[in-house]
Rosetta silent file (secondary structure, phi, psi, omega in degrees, C-alpha in Angstrom):
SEQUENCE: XXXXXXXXXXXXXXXXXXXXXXXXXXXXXXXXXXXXXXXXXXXXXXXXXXXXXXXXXXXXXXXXXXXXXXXXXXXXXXXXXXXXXXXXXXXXXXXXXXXXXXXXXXXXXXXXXXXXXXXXXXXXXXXXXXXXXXXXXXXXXXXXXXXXXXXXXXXXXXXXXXXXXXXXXXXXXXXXXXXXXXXXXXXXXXXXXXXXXXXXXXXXXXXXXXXXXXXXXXXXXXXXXXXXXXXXXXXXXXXXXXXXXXXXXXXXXXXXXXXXXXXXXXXXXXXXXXXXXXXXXXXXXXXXXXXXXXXXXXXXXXXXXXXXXXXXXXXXXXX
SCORE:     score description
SCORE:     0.000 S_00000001
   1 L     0.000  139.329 -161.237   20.215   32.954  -21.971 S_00000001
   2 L    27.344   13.039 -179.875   21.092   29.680  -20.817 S_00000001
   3 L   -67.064    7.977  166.335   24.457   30.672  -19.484 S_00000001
   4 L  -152.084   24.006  150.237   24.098   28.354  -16.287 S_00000001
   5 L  -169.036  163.795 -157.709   22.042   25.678  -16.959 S_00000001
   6 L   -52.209  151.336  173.817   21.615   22.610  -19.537 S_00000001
   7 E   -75.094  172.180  159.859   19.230   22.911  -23.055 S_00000001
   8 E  -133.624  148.643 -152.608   16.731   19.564  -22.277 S_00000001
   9 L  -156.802  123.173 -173.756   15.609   18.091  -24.977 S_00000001
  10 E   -91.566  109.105 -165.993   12.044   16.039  -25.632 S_00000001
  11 L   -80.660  144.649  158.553   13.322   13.014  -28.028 S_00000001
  12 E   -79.461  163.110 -154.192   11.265   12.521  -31.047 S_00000001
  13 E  -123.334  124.633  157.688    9.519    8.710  -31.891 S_00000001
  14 E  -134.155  139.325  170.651    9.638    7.187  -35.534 S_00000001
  15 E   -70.543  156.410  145.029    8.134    4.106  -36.266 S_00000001
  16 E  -128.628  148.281  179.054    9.972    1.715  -37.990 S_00000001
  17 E   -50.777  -18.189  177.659    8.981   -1.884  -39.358 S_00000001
  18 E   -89.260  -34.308 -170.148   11.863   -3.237  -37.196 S_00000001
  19 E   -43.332 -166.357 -168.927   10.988   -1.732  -33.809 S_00000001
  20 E  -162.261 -136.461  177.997    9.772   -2.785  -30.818 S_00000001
  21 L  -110.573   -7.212 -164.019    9.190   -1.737  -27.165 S_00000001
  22 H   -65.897  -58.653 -163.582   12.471   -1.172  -25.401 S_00000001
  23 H   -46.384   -9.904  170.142   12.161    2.311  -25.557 S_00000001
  24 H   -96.804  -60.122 -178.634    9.370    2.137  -23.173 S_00000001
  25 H   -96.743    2.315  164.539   10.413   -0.443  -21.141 S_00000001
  26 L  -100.528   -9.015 -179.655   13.989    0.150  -21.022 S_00000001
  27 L   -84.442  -50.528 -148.203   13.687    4.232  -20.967 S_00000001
  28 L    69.441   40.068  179.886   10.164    4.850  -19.580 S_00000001
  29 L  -111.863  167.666 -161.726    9.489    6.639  -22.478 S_00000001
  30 L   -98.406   70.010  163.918    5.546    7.136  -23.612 S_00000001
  31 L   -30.095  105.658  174.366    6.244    5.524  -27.253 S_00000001
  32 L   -83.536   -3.369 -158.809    3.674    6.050  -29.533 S_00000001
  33 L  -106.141 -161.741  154.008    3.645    3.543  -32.189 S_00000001
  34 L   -74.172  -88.125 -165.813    3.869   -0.724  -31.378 S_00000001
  35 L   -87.620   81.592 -169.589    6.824   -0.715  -33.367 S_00000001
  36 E   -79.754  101.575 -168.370    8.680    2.075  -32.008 S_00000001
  37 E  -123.997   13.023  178.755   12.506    1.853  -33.571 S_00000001
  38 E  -167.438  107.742  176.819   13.894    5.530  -33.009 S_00000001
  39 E   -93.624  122.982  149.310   13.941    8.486  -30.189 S_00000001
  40 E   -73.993  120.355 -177.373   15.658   11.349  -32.315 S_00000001
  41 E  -133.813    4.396 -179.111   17.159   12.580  -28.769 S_00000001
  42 E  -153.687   91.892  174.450   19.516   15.734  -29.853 S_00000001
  43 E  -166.262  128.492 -146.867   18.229   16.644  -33.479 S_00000001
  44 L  -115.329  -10.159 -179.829   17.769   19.917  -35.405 S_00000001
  45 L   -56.835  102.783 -163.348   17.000   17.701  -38.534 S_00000001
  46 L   -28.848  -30.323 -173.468   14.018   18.466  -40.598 S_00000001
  47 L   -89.413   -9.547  161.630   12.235   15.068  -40.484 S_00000001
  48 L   176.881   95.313  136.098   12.285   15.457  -36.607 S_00000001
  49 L   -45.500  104.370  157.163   13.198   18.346  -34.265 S_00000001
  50 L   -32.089  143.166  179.545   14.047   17.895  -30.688 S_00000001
  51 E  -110.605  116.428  176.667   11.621   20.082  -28.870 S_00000001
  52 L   -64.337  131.772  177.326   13.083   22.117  -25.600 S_00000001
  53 L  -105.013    3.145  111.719   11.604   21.500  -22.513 S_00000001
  54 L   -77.371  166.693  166.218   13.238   24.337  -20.242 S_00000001
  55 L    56.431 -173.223 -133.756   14.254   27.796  -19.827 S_00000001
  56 L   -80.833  -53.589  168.992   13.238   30.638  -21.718 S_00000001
  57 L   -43.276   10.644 -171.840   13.033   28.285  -25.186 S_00000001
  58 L   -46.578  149.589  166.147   10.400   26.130  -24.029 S_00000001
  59 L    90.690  -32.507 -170.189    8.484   24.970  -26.760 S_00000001
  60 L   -83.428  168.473  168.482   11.045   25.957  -29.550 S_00000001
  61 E  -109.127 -152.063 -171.700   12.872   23.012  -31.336 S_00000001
  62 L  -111.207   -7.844  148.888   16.650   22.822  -31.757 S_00000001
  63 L   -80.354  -33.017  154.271   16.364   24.076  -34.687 S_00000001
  64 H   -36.214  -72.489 -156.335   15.036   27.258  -33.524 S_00000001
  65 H   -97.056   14.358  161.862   17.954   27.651  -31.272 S_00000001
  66 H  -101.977  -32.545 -175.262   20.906   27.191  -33.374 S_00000001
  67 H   -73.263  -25.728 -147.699   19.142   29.176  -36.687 S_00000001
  68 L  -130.574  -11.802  158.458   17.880   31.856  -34.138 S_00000001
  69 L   -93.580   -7.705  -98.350   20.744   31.708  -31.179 S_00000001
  70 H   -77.059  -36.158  164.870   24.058   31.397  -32.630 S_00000001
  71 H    -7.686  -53.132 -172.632   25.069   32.461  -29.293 S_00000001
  72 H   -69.308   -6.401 -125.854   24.424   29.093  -27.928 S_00000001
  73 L  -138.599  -33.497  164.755   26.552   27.767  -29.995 S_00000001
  74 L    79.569   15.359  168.061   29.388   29.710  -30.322 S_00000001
  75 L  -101.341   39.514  173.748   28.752   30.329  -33.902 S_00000001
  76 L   -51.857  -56.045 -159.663   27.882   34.362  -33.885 S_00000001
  77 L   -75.408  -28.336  176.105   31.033   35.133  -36.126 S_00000001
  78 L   -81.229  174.890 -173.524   30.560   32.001  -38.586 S_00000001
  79 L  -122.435   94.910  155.371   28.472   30.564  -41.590 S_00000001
  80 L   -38.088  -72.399  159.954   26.489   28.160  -39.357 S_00000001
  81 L    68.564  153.625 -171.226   25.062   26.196  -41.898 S_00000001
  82 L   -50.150  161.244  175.132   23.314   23.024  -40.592 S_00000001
  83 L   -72.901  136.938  175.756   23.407   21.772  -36.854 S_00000001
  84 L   -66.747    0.102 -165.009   26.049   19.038  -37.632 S_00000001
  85 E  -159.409  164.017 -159.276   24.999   16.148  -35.720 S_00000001
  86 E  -154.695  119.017  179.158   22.168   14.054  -34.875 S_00000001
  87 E  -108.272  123.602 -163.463   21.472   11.275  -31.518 S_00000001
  88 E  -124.838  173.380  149.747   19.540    8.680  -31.875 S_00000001
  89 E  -136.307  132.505 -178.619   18.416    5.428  -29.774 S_00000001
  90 E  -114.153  137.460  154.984   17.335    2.635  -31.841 S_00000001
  91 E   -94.827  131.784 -177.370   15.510   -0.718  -30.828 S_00000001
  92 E  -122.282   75.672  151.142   16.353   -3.329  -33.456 S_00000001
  93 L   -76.134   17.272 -179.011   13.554   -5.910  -32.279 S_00000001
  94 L  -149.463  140.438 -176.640   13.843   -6.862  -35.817 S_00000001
  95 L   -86.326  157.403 -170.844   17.106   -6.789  -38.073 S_00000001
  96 L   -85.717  168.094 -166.830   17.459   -3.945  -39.953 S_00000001
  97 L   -81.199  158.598  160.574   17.532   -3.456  -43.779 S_00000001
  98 E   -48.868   78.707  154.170   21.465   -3.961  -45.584 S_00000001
  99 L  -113.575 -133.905  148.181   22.759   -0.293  -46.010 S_00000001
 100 L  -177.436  170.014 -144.817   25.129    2.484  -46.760 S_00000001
 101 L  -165.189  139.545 -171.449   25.026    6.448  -46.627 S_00000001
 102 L  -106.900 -147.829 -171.699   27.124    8.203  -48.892 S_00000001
 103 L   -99.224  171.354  141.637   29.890   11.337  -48.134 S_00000001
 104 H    -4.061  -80.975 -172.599   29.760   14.986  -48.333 S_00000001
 105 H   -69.190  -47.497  142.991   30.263   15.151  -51.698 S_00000001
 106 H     8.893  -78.790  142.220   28.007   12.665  -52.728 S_00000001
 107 H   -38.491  -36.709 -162.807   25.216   14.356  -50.843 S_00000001
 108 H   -90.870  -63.341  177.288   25.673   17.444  -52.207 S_00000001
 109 H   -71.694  -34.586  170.254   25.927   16.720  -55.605 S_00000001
 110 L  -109.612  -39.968  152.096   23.297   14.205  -56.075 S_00000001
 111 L   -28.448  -58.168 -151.409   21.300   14.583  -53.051 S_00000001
 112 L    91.481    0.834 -154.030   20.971   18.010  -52.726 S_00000001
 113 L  -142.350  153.242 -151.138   21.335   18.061  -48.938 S_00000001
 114 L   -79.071  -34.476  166.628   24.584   19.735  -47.275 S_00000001
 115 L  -128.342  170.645 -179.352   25.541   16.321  -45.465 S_00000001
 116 L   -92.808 -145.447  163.946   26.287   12.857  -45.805 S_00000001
 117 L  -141.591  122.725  157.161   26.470   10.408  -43.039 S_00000001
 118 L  -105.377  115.119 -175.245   29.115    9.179  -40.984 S_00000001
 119 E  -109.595 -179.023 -178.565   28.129    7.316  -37.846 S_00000001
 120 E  -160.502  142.722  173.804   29.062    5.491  -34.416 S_00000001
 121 E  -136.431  156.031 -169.666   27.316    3.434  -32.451 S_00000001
 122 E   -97.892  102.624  168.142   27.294    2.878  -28.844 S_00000001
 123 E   -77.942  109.165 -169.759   25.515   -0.845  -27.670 S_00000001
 124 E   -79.427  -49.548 -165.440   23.251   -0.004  -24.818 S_00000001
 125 E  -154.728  153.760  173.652   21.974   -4.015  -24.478 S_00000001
 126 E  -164.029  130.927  172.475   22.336   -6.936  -27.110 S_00000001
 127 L   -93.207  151.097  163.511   20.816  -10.639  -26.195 S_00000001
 128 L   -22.461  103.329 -175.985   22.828  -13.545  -26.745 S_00000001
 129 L    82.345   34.633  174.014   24.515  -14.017  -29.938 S_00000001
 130 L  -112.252  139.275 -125.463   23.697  -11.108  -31.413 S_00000001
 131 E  -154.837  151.417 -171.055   25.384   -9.539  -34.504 S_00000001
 132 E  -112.121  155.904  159.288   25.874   -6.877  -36.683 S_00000001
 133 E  -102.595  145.098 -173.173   26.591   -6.710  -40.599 S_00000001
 134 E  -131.206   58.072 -176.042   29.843   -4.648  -40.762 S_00000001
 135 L   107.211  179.356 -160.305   31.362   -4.287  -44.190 S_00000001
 136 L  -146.617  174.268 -169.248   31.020   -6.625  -46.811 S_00000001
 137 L  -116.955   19.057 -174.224   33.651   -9.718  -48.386 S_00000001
 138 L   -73.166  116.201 -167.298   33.764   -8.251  -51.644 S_00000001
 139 L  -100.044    6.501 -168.554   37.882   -7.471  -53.328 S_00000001
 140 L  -153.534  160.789  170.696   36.496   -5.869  -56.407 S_00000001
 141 H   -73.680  -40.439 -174.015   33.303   -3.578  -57.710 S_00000001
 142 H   -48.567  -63.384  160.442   33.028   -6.036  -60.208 S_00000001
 143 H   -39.773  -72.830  175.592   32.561   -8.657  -57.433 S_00000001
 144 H   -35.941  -61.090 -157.310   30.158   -6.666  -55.457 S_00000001
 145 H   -59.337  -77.468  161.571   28.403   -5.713  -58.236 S_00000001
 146 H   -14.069 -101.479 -176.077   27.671   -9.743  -59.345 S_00000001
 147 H    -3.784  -54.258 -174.722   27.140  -10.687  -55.640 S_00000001
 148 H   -82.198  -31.295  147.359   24.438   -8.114  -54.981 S_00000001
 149 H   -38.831  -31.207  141.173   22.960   -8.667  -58.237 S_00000001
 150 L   -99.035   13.767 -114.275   22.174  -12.996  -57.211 S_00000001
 151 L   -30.919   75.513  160.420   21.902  -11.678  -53.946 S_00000001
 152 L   -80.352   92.104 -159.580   24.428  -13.786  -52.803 S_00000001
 153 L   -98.441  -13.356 -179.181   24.004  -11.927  -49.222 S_00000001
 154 L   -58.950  -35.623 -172.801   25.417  -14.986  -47.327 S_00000001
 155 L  -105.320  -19.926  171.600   28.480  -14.878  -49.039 S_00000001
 156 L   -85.980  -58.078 -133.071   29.006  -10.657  -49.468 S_00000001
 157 L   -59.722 -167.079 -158.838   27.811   -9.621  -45.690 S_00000001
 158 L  -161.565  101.125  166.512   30.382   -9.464  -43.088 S_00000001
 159 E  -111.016  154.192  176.571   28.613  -10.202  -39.239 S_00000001
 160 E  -133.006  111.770  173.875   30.190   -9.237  -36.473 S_00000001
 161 E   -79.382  159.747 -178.766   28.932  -10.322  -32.847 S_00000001
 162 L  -119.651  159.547  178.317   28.099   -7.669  -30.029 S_00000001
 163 L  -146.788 -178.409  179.409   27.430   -7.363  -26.549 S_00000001
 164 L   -44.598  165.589  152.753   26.548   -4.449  -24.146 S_00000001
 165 L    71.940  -31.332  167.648   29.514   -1.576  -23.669 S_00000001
 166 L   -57.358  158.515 -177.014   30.742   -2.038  -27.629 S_00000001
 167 E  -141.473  138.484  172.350   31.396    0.764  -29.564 S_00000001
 168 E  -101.867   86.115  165.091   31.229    0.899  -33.853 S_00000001
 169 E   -80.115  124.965 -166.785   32.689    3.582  -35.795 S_00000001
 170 E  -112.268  107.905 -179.783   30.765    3.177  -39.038 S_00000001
 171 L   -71.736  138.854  170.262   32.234    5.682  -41.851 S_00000001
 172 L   -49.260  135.965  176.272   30.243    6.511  -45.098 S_00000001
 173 L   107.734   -8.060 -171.705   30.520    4.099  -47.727 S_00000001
 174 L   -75.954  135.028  150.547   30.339    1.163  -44.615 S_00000001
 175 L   -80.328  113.122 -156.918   27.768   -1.520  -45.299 S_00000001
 176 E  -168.522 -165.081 -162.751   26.079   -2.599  -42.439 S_00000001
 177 E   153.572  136.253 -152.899   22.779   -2.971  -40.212 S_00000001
 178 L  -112.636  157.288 -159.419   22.245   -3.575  -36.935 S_00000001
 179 L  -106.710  128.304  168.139   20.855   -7.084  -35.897 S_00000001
 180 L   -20.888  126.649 -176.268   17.522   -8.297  -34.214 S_00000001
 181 L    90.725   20.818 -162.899   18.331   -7.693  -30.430 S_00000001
 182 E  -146.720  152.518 -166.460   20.448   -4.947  -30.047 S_00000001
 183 E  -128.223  118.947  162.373   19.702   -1.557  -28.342 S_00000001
 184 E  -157.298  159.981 -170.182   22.141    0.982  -29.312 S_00000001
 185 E  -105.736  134.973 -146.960   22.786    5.017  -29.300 S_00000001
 186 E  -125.584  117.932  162.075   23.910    5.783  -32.577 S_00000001
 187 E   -99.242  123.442 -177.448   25.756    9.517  -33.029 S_00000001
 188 E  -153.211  177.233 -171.484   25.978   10.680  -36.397 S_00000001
 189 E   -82.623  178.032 -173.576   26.090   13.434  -38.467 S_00000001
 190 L   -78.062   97.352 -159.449   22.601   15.101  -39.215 S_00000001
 191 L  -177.425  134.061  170.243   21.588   13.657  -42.568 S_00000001
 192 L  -109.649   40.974 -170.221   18.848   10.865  -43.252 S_00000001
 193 L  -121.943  128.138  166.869   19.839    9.651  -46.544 S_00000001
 194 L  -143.078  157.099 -142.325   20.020    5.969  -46.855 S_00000001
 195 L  -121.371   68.914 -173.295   20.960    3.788  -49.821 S_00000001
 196 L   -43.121  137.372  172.362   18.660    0.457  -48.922 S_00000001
 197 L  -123.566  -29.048 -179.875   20.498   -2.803  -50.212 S_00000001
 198 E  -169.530  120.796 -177.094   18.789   -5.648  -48.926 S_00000001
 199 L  -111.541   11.458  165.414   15.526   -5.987  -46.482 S_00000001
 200 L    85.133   38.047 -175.942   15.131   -9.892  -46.261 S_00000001
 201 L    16.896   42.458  158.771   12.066   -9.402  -49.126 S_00000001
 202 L  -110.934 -170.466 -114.324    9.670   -8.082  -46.422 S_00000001
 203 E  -135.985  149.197  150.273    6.394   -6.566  -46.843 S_00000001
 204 E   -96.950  153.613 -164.508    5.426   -3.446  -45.372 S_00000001
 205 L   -32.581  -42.452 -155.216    1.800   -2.661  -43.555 S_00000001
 206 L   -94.253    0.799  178.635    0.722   -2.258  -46.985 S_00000001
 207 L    63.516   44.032  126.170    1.913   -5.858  -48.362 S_00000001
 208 E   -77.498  163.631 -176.563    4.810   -4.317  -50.339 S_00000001
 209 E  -101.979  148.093 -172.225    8.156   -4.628  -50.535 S_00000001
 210 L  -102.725  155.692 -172.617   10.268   -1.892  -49.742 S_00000001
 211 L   -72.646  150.696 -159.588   12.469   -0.314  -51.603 S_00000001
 212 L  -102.010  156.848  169.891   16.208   -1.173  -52.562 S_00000001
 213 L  -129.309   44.891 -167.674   18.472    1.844  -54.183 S_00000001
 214 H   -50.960  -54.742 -174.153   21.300   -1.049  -55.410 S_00000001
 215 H   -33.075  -47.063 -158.674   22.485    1.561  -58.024 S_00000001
 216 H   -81.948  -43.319 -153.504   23.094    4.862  -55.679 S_00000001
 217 H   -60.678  -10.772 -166.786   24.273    1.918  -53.438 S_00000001
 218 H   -77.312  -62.388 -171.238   27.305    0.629  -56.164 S_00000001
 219 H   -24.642  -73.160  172.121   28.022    4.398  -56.312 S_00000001
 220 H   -87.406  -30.550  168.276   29.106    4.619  -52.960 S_00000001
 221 L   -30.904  134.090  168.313   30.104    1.710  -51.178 S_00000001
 222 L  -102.328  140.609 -145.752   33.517    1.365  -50.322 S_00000001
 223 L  -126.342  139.433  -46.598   35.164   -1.646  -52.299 S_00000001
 224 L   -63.479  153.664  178.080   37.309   -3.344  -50.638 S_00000001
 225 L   -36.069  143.102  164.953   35.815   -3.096  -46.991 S_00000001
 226 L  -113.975  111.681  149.893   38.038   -0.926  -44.836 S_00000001
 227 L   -56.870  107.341 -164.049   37.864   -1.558  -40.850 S_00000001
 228 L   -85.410  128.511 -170.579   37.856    1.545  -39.857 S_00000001
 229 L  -142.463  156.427 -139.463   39.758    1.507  -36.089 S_00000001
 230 L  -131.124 -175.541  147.392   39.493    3.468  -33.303 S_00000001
 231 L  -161.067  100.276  168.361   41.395    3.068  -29.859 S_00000001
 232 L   -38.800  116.695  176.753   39.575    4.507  -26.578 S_00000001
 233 E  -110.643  147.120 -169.442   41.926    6.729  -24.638 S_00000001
 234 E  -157.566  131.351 -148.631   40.679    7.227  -20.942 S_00000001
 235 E  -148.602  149.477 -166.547   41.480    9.505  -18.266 S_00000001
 236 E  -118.300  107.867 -178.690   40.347    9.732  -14.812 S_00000001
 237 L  -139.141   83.234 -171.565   38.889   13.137  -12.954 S_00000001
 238 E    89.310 -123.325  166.379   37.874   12.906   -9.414 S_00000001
 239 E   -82.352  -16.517 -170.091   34.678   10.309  -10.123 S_00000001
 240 E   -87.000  121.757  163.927   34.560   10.753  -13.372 S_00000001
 241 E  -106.630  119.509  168.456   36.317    8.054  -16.018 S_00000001
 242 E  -110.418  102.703  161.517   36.127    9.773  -19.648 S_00000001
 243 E   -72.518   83.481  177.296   36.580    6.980  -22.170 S_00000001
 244 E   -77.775   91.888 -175.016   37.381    9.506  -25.296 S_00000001
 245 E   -76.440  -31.072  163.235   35.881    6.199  -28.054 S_00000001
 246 E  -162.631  152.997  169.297   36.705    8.304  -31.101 S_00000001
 247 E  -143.461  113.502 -160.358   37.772   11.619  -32.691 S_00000001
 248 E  -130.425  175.895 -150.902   37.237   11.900  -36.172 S_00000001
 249 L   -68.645  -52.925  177.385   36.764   14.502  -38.808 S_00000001
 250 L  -106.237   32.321  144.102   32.495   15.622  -37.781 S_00000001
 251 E  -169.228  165.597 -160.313   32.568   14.292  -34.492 S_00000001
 252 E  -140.020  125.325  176.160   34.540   13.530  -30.892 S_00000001
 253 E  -144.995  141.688  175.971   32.137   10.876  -28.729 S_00000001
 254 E  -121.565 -178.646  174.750   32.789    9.787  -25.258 S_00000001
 255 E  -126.756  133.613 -178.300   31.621    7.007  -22.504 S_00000001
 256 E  -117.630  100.848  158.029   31.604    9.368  -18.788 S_00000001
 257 E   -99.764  112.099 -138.256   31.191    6.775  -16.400 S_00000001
 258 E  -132.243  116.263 -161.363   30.580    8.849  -13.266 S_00000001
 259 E  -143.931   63.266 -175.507   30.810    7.310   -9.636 S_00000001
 260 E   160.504 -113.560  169.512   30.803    9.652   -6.872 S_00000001
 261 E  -147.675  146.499 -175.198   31.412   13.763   -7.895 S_00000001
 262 E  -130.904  174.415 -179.525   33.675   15.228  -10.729 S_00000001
 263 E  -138.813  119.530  167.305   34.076   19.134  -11.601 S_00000001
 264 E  -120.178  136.645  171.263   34.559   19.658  -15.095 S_00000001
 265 E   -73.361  144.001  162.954   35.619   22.461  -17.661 S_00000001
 266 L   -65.322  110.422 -175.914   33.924   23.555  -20.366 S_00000001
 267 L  -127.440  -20.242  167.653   36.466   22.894  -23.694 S_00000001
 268 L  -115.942  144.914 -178.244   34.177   22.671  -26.930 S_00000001
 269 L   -32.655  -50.016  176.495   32.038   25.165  -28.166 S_00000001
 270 L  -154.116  177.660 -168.468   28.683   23.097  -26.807 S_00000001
 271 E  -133.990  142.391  179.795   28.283   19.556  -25.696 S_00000001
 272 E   -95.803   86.576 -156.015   26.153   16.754  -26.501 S_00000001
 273 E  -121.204  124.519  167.974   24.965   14.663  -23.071 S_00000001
 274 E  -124.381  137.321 -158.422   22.949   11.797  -22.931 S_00000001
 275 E  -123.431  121.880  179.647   22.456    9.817  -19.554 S_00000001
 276 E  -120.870   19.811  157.766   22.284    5.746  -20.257 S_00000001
 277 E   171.989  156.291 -156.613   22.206    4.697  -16.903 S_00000001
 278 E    85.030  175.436  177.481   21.748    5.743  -13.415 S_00000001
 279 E  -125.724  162.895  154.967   20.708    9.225  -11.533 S_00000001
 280 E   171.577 -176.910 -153.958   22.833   12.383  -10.482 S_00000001
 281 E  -119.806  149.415 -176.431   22.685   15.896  -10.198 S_00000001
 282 E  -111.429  136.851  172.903   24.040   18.241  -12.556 S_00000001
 283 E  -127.387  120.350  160.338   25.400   21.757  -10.654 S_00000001
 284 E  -154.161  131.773 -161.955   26.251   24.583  -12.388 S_00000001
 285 L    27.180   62.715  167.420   26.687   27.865  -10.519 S_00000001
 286 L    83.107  -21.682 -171.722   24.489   26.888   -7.526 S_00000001
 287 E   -99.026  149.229 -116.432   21.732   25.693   -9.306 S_00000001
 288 E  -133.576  175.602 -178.836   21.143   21.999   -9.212 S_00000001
 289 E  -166.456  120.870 -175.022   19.278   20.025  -12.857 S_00000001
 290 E   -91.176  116.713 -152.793   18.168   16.217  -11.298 S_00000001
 291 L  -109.646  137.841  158.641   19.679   13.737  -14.152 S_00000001
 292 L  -149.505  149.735 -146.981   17.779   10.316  -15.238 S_00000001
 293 L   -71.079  147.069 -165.794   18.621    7.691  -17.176 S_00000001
 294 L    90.013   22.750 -171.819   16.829    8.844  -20.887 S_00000001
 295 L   -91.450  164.543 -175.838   17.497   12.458  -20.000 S_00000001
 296 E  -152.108  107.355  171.666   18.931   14.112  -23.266 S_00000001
 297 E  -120.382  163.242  173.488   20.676   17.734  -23.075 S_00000001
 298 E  -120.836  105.531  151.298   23.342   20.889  -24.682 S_00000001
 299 E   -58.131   98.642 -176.414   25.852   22.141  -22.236 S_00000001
 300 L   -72.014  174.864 -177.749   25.489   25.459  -24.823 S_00000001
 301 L   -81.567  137.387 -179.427   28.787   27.851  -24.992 S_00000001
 302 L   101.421    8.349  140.425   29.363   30.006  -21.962 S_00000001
 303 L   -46.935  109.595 -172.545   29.299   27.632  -19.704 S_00000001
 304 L   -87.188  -56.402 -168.759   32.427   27.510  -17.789 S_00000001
 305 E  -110.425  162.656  172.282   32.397   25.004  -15.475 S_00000001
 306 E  -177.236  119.021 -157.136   30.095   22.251  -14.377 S_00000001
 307 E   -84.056  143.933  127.542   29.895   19.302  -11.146 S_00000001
 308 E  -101.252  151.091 -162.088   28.666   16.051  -11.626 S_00000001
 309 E  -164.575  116.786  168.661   27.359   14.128   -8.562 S_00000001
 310 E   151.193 -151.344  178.181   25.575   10.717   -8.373 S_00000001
 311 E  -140.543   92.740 -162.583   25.958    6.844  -10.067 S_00000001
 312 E  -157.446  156.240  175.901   25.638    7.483  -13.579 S_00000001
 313 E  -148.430  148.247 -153.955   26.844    6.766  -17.157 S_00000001
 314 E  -122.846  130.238  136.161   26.977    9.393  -20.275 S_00000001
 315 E  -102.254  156.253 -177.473   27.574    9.449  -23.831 S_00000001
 316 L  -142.419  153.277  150.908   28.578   12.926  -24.703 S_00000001
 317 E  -131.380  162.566  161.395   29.837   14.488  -28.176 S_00000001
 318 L  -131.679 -135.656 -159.349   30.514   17.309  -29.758 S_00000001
 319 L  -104.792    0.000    0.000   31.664   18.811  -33.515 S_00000001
């Protein structure tokens, strides 16, 4: 089962109050809402399962085939336990609410749920002068605590501007929110629990305001900000340039910028591939998979080998 060619994966759509349209007109994808702000593109996660769209799983979700495959996966002999990771693309035609996402433990213990979230993001597009909050200017809890409390948000936030091609590793306990104008593919672990801090006091369809968690949010934030830094190591194979942007305790994420044909081994248990610009062909033992940009696939385990061939660029991750 799938031992020579890719899982494909049908991303899922959530509205959000910030979205917008890119995902349609920068994707081609059939968007259902106006304010479209997230294709769940890899994701075994209860609030939205990727659905497979080849091979003998058609129809199943991704949740199916890691609780019901282990095979794929290379977890037969192990205590699976959730699929670990989760790929998103978000349009921020709107800025996003002020948050943080708490650890492991955190999660566990107050939550209920197995993980927290630690994330990275990739900037697919960002218009002119546009900025992220990244961390906060707070030296004390004490501080924080005040600050958020007069919402002196002018004087806590952190912004940081962005442009196309950056990459964010954002660690649990990071405050942040991505800024009106920015497109970006966000890898993280699988967990949806966020700790709202500040939404600019706007209304939802329903003329309410939405809700803040300030409390859970004291709880975790980490006081004082930490930059958490990364440094891209990159290696060259055949056509292929592999930009390895970080490898950190639940995940390894790369940029494959692919300009010709490459041959590549199989080295982690399964692979995470998303194509963010360009066409090529995927080959693996004679049989050919036609790549386009917004395609979203699992090299699964058993896979030895596999050619790329075409003018194309990839993030890929694994565990």
């Amino acid at each position: 089962m799938y031992n020579n060619e890719p899982i494909f994966l049908q991303p899922v759509f959530q509205e959000r109050i910030w979205g917008g349209q890119k995902l349609k007109t920068e994707f081609s994808y059939e968007i259902p809402f106006e304010k479209t702000g997230e294709a769940w593109a890899i994701s075994a996660h209860l609030h939205g399962p990727s659905v497979i769209t080849n091979g003998p799983l058609t129809g199943k979700t991704l949740a199916d085939a890691w609780n019901e495959h282990k095979e794929l996966f290379n977890r037969e002999t192990v205590d699976s336990g959730e699929y670990p990771l989760l790929v998103k693309i978000l349009d921020a035609a709107d800025d996003l609410s002020v948050q943080v996402h708490p650890n492991d433990q955190f999660a566990r213990e107050v939550e209920g749920v197995p993980l927290g979230k630690t994330e990275c993001w990739y900037v697919l597009s960002a218009e002119e002068g546009a900025e992220l909050v990244l961390g906060h200017h707070a030296k004390t809890s004490e501080e924080f605590t005040r600050m958020v409390d007069k919402g002196e948000w002018d004087k806590l936030l952190r912004r940081v501007k962005v442009k196309a091609g950056d990459f964010v590793y954002v660690p649990s306990g990071t405050i942040h929110a991505i800024g009106k104008g920015i497109v970006i593919l966000e890898t993280q672990q699988s967990s949806d629990i966020t700790y709202r801090v500040y939404d600019y006091d706007r209304m939802d369809s329903d003329g309410n305001k939405r809700e803040l968690h300030l409390e859970r949010a004291k709880q975790v934030t980490t006081i004082p900000h930490q930059d958490a830094y990364v440094k891209p190591v990159e290696t060259i194979q055949g056509g292929l340039c592999e930009k390895k942007l970080v490898q950190e305790q639940y995940f390894t994420v790369y940029h494959w910028q692919l300009n010709g044909q490459a041959t590549c081994k199989m080295t982690a248990n399964f692979l995470q591939v998303s194509v963010i610009k360009g066409h090529a062909v995927l080959d693996i033992d004679g049989k050919s998979f036609v790549l386009t940009k917004g395609s979203h696939f699992i090299l699964p385990y058993g896979i030895r080998e596999y050619t790329f061939d075409g003018e194309a660029e990839f993030i890929v991750s694994h565990e």
